[in-house]
N, C-alpha and C positions, 0 to 999 in steps of 0.2 A: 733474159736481157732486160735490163732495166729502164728508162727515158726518164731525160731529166732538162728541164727547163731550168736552162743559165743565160743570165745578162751579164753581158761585157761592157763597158764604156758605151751604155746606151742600147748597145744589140742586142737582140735576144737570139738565144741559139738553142735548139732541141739536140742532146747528146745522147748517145746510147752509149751504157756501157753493158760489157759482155760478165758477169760472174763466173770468177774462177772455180774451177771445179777442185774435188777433193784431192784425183790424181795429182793435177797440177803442182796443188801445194807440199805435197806429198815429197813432191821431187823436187823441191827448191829448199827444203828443208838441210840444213848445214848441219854437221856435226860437230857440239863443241870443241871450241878450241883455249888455247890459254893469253889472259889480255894481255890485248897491246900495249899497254902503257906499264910494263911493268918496269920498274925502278932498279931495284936490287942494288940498292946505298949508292946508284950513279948521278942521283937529282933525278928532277921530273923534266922531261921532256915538251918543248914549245916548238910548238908544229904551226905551221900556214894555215891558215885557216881556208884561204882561197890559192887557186893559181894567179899566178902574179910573178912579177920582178922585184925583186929584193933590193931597194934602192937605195939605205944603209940599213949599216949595223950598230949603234950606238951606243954599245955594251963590249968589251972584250975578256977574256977568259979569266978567272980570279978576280974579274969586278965582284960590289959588294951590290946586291939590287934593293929597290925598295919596289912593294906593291904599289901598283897602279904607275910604276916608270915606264916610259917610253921604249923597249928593248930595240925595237927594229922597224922600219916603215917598208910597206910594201907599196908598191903601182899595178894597179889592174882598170885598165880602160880611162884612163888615165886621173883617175880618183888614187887618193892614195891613202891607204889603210898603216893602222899603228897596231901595232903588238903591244900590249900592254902586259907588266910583271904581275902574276895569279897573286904573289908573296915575298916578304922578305927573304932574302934568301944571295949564294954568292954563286955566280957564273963559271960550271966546272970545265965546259967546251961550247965551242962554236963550231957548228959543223957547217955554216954557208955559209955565199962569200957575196959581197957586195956585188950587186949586176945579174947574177944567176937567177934563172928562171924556174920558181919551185911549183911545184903541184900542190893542190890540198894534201894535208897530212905531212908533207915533208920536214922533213927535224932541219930547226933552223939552230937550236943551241937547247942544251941543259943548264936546271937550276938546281941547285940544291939548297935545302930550305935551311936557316937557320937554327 
């Protein structure tokens, strides 16, 4: 076990932490798998970055995008986050809908690049 002196906003605080053992890791250890982002000529995929309310969608399907456009705005805690386009590229689906409440990672629409 290790001790470790941390200050927070003034406080100072004595932490212990425990060191994972060999077992441990041993058995959190995942078997490859194959990625998630794969393509296969359908565009790349624009996922949520956060959970959130999708509160538009400022793009519809067969638009033509340009990097760094506005595709879609989220609300989380009442801040509200933009999606911004990676690339030029044209909008092959929209898979969410104005209102609906996504989780991180959830596919909001595909692009495919020009």
């Amino acid at each position: 076990m290790k001790t470790y002196k941390i200050t927070v906003n003034g406080k100072t605080y004595m932490v212990e932490v425990e060191e994972a053992g060999a077992n441990e890791t041993a058995s959190t250890t995942a078997s490859p798998s194959a990625p998630v982002n794969q393509t296969s000529g359908h565009g790349e995929p624009i996922e949520a970055p956060i959970q959130a309310t999708l509160l538009s969608i400022n793009v519809a399907q067969g638009d033509a995008v340009k990097k760094g456009q506005v595709l879609a705005i989220l609300e989380a805690m009442k801040l509200e986050n933009e999606i911004a386009c990676p690339f030029d590229g044209v909008v092959s689906s929209v898979s969410a809908k104005e209102g609906q409440v996504v989780d991180s990672g959830d596919l909001i629409m595909t692009i495919e690049s020009k």
